[in-house]
N, C-alpha and C positions, 0 to 999 in steps of 0.2 A: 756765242752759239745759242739757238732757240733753244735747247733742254737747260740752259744754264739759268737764263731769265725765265724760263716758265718755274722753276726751281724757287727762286728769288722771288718770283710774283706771287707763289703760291704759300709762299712763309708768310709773306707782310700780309697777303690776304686774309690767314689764319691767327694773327697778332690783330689784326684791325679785326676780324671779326669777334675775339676773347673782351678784344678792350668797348666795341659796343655793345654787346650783351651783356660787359656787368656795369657798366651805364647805365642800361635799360631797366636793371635790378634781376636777381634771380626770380620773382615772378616768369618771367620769359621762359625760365626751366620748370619751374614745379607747378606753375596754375597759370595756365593761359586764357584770355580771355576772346572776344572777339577783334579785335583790334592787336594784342598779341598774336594770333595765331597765324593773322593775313600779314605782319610785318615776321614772324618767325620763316615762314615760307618763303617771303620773297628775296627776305635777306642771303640767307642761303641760297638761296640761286644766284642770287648777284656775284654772292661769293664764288660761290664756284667758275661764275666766266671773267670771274676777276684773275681767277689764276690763271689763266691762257692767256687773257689780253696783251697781247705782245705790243701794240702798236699805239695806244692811248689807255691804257691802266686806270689814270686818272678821273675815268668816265665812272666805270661802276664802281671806285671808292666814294665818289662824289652821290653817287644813287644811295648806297650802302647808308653813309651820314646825313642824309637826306631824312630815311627810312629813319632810320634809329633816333631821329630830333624830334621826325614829327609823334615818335611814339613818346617820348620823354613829355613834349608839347600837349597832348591830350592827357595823360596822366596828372600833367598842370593842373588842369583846365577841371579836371575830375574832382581833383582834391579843392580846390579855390571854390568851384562853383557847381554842388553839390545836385542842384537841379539840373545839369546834363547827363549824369552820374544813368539814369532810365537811357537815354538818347545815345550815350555811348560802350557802357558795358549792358544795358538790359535791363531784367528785373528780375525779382523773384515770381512766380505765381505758384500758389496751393493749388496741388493735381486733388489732393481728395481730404476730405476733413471729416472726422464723427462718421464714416461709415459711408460719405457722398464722394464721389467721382463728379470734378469737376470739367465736365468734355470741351466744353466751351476752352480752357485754362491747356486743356491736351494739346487743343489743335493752335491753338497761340503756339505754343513749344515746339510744336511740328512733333508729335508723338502719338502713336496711335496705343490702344490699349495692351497690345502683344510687350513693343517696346517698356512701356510704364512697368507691366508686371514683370521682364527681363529684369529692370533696374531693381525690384524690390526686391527679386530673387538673388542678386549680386550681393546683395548687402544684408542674404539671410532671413529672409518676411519670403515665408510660401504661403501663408493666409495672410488675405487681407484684413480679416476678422483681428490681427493684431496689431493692425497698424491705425496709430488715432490722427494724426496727419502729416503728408505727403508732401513736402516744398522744391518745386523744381528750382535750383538757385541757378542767377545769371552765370553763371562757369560751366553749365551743362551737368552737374551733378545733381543727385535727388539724397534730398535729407529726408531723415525721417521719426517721428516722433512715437516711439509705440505707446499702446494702451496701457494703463497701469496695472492692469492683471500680466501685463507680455514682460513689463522692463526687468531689467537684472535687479534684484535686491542689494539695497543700499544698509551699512552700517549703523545708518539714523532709520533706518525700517526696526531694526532689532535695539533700539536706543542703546546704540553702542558706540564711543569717542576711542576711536585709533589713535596709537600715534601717529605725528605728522609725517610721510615720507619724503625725504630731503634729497634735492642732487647730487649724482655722483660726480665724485670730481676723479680725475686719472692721477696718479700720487706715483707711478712707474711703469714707463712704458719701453718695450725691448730693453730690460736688465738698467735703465736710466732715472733717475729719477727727478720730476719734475717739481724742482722746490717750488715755482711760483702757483703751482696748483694747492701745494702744500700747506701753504702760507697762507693762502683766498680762505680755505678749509680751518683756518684757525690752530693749526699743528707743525710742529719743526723735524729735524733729519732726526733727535734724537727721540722723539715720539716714536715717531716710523720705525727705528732699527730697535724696539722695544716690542714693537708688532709685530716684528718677522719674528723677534727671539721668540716670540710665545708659540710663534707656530712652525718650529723650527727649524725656520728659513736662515741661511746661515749667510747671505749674499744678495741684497736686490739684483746683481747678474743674474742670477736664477731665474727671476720672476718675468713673465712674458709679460703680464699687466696688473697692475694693484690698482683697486679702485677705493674710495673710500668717502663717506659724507661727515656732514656737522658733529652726528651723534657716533661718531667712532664705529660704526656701521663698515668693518672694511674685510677686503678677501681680495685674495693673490693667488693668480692663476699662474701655475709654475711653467718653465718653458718646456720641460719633457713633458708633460699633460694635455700640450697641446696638440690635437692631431693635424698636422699635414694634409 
């Protein structure tokens, strides 16, 4: 029956597209680029009339791996040979520097000045007066460099040496506790049930999540303290 194979076409569809997307690398999720965004589009579409195709299937998996090579293929080409790097993902250009609006650098980006002060306002700069400069990066994103009257004060502004803060690692998670986390951390099961006794946890079952670093830096969130 046709709902059985659209069924069926529609899973391997959904499996072949899992399995080219993390080929492609998770870039394709979290930062696209221009050559990501036109194979993230198309693929998805393939996919989806891949899951109908009753009658030759093998058409748009064959497009799909096609799609997804020649993305792998330029990323090659990117990394190997460093001067296509402008020619296929772009460039950067500075919109504004020292207090200059670079218009020329605008209309390369295709942004006009409403857009540019949008972007500074997203990221918290309503005067420009605070910003020292302005870099459109090839992703479509705008960096930005404040003035040093604007930046947040640093620990080395008031010559002061913090200690260093260190990675938390997960040491128990839903009432379980994960020795090999334990163990990366430099600590064992009888460390740990040392650490609950002091804070009179009588049962890692208890605990919803314990986290904890290098420097014994740790805290356990109980599982009744957890709101729903």
């Amino acid at each position: 029956m046709d709902w059985i194979v659209i069924c069926w076409t529609s899973i391997f569809s959904y499996i072949s597209l899992f399995i080219l997307t993390k080929l492609m690398g998770h870039k394709q999720v979290s930062q696209l680029d221009f050559f990501d965004y036109i194979t993230g589009i198309t693929i998805g579409s393939i996919a989806a009339e891949f899951a109908t195709e009753l009658e030759a299937p093998w058409k748009p998996l064959l497009a799909m791996v096609i799609y997804a090579f020649a993305t792998l293929l330029l990323g090659v080409i990117a990394r190997k040979l460093p001067r296509t790097r402008k020619y296929l993902n772009g460039t950067s250009r500075i919109l504004m520097d020292n207090g200059e609006l670079y218009r020329e650098n605008l209309k390369k980006a295709k942004l006009d000045i409403n857009e540019f002060l949008v972007m500074c306002r997203e990221q918290g700069y309503f005067d420009l007066a605070s910003i020292q400069t302005a870099i459109f990066e090839y992703n479509g994103k705008l960096t930005i460099l404040p003035t040093s009257t604007r930046r947040p004060a640093t620990p080395q502004d008031f010559q002061l040496s913090p200690k260093q803060e260190l990675l938390f690692a997960e040491i128990i998670m839903d009432g379980e506790i994960i020795e090999k986390n334990l163990k990366s951390i430099g600590f064992d099961i009888n460390w740990l049930s040392k650490q609950l006794a002091q804070q009179g946890i009588s049962s890692p079952k208890d605990v919803s999540l314990g986290v904890c670093d290098r420097n014994q830096n740790v805290s356990f969130y109980m599982k009744d303290d957890m709101k729903d």
